[in-house]
C-alpha positions, -999 to +999 in steps of 0.1 A: +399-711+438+418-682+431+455-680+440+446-649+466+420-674+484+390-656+466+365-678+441+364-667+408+339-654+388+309-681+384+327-703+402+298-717+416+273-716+391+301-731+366+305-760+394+266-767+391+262-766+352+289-788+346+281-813+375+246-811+364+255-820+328+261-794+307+280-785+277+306-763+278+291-735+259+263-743+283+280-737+314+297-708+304+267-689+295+252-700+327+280-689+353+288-659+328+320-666+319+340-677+284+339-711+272+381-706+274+378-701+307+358-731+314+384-750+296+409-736+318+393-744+350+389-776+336+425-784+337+430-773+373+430-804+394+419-786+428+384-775+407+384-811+385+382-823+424+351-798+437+335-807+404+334-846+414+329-837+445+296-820+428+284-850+407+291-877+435+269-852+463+243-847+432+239-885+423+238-894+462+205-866+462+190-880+430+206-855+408+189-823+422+215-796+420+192-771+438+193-792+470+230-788+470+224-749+479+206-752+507+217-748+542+217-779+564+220-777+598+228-742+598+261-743+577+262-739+539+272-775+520+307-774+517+312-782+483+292-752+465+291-727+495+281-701+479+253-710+447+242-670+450+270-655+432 
């Protein structure tokens, strides 16, 4: 997350692709950002820890990243609150 307490751009479409699997060059074309900026994110420990967060909450629902998006009982999951961006 941003410094100012704001996500960044694609933050949670990056935090999908890459939990899902994807390349780099994959993931940055899908959350619209550069692959630079992936690799920067990347080395922040704060998103390295929502991105296992991610994989461990995708491999405990049988890897279906969509499922992580929905609302359950009337809150938003709290590791990719926000998969509209």
């Amino acid at each position: 997350m941003a410094e100012n307490g704001r996500k960044r751009k694609g933050h949670s479409a990056l935090l999908l692709a890459l939990a899902g699997g994807k390349t780099v060059r994959e993931a940055a074309r899908e959350a619209g950002v550069g692959e630079r900026t992936v690799h920067r994110r990347l080395r922040d420990s704060e998103f390295r820890v929502q991105l296992n967060e991610a994989r461990a909450e995708m491999i405990a629902r049988g890897g279906n990243a969509g499922r992580i998006c929905q609302r359950r009982r009337g809150r938003t999951s709290s590791i990719v609150a926000n998969c509209a961006e």
